[in-house]
C-alpha positions in Angstrom: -76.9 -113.2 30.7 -78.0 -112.1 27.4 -75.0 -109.9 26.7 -72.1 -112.6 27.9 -73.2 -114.9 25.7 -73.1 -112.4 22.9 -69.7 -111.3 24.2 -68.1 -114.5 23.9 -69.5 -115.2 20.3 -68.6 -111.6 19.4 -64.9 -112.3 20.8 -65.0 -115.4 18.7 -66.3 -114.5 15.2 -66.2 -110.9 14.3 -70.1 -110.5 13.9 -72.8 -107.2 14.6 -74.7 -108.6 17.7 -77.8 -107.0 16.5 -77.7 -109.8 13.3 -77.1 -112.2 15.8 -80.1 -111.5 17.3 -82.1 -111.7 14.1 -80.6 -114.9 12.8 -83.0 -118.0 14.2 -79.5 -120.1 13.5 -76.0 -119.7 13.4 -75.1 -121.2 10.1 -77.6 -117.9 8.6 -74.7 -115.8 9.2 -71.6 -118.4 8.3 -71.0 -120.3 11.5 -69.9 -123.8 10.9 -70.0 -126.7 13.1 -66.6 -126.0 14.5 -67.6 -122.3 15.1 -70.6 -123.4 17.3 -68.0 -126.5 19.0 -65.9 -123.1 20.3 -68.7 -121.2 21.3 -70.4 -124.1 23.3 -66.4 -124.5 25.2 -66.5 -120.9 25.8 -69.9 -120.7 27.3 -69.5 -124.2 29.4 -65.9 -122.5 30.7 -67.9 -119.0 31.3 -70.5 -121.0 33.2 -68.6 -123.8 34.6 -71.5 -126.3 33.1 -71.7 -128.6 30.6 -73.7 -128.5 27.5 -74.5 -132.1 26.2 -73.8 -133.3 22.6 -78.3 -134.3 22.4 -79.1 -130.3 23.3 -80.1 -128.3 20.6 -78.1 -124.8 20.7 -78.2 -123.1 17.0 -78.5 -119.8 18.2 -78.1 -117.3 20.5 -81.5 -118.1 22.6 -80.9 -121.7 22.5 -77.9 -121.1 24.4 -79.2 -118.5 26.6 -82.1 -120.6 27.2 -80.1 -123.5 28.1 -77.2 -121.7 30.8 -80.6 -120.1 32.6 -81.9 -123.3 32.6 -79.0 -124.6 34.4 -78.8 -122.0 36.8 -82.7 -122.1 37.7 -81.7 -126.0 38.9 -78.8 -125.6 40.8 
């Protein structure tokens, strides 16, 4: 699951994903708030879920964390 949701930030922002795994946040490596908007759409379409405005997702764990999450319940 790891490796989608690198994929699809990859496809949208031309970044290594070996510094996206460093970074503890996004905005370390230039994402803005409209950057992480398109990511969250991409991974809610990927995943058919949805990923509420109150959860936390400033990196690539947080939204890892959160599809497996999602997936544990249903």
């Amino acid at each position: 699951m790891k490796k989608e949701v690198l994929h699809i930030i990859t496809s949208l922002k031309k970044v290594h994903p070996r510094r996206l795994l460093k970074a503890k946040d996004l905005s370390e490596l230039g994402f803005d708030i409209l950057d992480v908007v398109d990511i969250i759409v991409a991974v809610e379409q990927t995943y058919q879920l949805t990923i509420p405005d109150e959860v936390p997702v400033y990196s690539v764990d947080d939204f890892v964390n959160y599809v497996y999450s999602q997936r544990k319940q249903q």
